[in-house]
C-alpha positions in Angstrom: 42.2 41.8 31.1 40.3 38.5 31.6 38.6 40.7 34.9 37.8 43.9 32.8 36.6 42.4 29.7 35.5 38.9 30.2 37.2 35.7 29.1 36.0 35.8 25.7 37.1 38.9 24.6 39.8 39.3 21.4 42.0 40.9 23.8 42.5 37.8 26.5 43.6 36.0 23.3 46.5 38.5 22.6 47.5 38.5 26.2 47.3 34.5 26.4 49.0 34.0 22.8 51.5 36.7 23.7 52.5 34.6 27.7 52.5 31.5 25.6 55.0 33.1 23.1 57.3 33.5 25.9 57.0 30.0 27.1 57.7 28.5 23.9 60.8 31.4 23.5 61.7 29.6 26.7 61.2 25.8 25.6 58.3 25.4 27.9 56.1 23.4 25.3 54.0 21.8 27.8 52.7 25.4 29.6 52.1 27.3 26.0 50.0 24.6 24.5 47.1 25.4 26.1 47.5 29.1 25.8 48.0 28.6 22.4 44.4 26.9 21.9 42.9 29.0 24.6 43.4 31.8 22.6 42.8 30.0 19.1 39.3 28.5 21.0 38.3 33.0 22.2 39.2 34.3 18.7 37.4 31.1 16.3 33.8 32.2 19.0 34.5 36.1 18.6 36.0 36.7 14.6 34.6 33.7 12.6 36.8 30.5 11.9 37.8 32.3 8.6 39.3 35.4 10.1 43.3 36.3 9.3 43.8 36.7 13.7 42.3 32.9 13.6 45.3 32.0 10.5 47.8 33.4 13.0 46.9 31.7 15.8 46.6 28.6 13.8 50.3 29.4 12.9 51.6 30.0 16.2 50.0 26.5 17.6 51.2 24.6 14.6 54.9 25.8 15.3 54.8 24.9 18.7 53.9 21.5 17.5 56.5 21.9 14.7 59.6 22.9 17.4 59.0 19.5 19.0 58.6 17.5 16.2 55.2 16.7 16.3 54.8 17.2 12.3 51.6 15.4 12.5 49.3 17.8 14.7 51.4 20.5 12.9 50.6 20.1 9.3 46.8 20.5 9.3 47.4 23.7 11.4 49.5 25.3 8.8 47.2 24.2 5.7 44.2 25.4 7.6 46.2 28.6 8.0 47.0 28.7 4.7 43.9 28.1 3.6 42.4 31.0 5.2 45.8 33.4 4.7 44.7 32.7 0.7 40.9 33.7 1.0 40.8 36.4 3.4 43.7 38.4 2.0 44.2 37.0 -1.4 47.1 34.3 -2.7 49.6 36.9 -3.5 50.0 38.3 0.5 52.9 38.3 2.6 51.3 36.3 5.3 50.2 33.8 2.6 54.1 33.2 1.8 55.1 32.6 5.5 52.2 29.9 5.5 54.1 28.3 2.0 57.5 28.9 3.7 56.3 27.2 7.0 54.4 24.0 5.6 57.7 23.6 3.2 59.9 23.6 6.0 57.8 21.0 7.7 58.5 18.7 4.5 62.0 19.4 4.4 62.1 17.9 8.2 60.3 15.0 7.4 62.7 14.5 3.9 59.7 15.6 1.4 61.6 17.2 -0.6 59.4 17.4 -3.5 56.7 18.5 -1.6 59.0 21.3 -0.5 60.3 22.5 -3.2 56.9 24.2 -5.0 55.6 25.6 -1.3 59.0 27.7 -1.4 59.2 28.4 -5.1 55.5 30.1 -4.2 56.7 31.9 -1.4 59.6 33.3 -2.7 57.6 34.4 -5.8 55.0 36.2 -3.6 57.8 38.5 -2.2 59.5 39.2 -4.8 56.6 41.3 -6.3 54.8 42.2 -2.8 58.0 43.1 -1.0 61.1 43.4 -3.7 64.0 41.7 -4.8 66.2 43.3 -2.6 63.9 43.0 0.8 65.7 40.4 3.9 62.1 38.0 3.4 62.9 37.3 -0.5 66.7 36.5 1.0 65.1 34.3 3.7 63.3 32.3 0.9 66.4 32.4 -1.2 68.1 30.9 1.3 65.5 28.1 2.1 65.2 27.1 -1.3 69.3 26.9 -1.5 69.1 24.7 1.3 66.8 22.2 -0.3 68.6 22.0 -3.5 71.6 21.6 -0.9 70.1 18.9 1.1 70.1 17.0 -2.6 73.3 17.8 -3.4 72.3 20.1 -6.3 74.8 22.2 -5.5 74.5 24.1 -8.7 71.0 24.9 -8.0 71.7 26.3 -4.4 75.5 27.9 -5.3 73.6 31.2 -7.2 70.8 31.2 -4.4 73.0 31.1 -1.6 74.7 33.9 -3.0 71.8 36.4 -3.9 70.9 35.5 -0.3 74.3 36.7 0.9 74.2 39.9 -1.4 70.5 41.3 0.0 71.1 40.4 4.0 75.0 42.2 3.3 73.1 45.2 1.3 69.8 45.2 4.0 71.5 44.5 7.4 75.4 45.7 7.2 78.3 43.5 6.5 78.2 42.2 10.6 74.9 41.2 11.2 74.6 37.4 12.7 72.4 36.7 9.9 74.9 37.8 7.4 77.5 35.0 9.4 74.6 32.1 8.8 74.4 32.6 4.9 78.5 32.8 4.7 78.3 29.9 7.1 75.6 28.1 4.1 77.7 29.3 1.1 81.4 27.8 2.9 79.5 24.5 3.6 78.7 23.9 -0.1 81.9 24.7 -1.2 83.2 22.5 1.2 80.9 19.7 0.0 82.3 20.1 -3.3 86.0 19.8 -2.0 87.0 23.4 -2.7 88.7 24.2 0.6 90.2 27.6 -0.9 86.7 29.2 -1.4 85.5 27.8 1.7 87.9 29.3 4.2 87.9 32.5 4.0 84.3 32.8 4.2 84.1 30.7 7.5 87.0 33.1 8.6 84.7 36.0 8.0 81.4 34.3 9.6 83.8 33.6 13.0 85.0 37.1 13.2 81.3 38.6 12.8 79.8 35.9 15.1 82.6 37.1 17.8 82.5 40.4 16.9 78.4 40.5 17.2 77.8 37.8 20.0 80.6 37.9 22.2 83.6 35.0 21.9 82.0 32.7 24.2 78.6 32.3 22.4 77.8 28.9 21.0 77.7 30.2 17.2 81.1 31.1 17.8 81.7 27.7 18.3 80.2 26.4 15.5 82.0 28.8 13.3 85.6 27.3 15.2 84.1 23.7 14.7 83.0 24.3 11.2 86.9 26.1 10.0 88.8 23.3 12.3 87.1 20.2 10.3 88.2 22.7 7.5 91.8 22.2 7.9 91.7 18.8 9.4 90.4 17.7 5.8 93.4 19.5 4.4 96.0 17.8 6.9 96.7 21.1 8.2 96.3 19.9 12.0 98.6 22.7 13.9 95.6 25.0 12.5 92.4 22.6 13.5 93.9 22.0 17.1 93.3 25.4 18.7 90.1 25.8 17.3 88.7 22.8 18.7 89.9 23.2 21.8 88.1 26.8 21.6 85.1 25.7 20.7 85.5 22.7 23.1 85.8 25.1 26.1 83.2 27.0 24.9 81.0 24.3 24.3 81.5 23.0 28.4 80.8 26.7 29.5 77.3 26.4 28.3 76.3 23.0 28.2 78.4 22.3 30.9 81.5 19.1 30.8 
């Protein structure tokens, strides 16, 4: 590409933001970065610094940052990218709530909570009317918000959200997609954190036999899910039960992170 169309064209930028995706997909921080603002340097010279392609590769550099904890380069990245999401393709966009979504998940990791908390109010506002109440991105946002009212043990606040979430992935992906496994997963924890063990097993029961089911009995999810239902019934006494399961999860655990 580079040979054919020069090393300025838009085109080089996809190609370099799409080798440094798969760096970062493989943890390789260090050889994306400069990819990342390789492509963000070609696209600001060729579109303007206001362009939407210039708010995505804004994003994609900011998560990078974001993945390895480095919340402070992160943040301006996503509020320039926000910034430009809201004037180039107005404040009610899809793209402008995954900007919301991604600057309030950055808060969340640093414990702002009520910085948080508006940033995915917005976003889930957004796609409710640009997407629909029953679409997997309004879930996603659901789901986030749950979480934060979760992380402050509001658990009425999250209970309801947590379980619209369940209801849309269940309706949008099938009963035994993964993603279906993390909300039961979300939903058991609460209960759990409000001592009702009775509401909280068989949902863990049902995220361990999709997880096997969909990933294969060895994969580390599956683990979790054994990990999560054996501290289940160790809280209850019941240790026959929690035994096998952490020895599972145990052997699975060695297999891929090794003894």
């Amino acid at each position: 590409n580079e040979k054919v169309l020069g090393p300025e064209h838009p085109r080089v930028a996809t190609s370099l933001n799409n080798l440094a995706a798969l760096y970062t997909s493989l943890g390789d921080y260090a050889r994306a970065e400069p990819l990342y603002k390789r492509a963000l340097a070609i696209k600001q010279k060729a579109l303007g610094p206001e362009h939407p392609d210039v708010a995505i590769s804004l994003n994609n550099l900011a998560v990078l940052y974001d993945s390895h904890g480095d919340y402070v380069k992160a943040e301006p990245l996503y509020k320039r990218a926000l910034a430009i999401r809201e004037k180039a393709l107005g404040p009610k966009h899809p793209r402008v709530a995954t900007s919301l979504n991604n600057l309030a998940v950055l808060y969340k990791s640093l414990g702002e909570y009520a910085r948080a908390e508006p940033l995915y109010k917005r976003a889930l506002a957004i796609r409710e009317k640009a997407l629909g109440p029953e679409h997997p991105d309004v879930a996603q946002s659901l789901n986030s918000l749950a979480a934060l009212y979760d992380s402050l043990g509001d658990y009425a606040r999250a209970e309801p959200l947590y379980k619209r979430a369940l209801a849309i992935w269940e309706k949008a992906l099938g009963p035994k997609h993964p993603d279906v496994a993390i909300s039961l997963n979300n939903l058991a924890v609460l209960y759990k954190s409000l001592g009702e063990y009775a509401r909280a097993e068989p949902l863990y029961k049902r995220a361990l036999a999709i997880r096997e089911k969909a990933l294969g009995p060895k994969h580390p999810r599956v683990a979790i899910s054994l990990k999560n239902l054996a501290v289940l019934y160790d809280s209850l006494g019941d240790y026959a039960k929690a035994e096998p399961l952490y020895k599972r999860a145990l052997a699975i655990d060695e297999k891929v992170l090794g003894p």
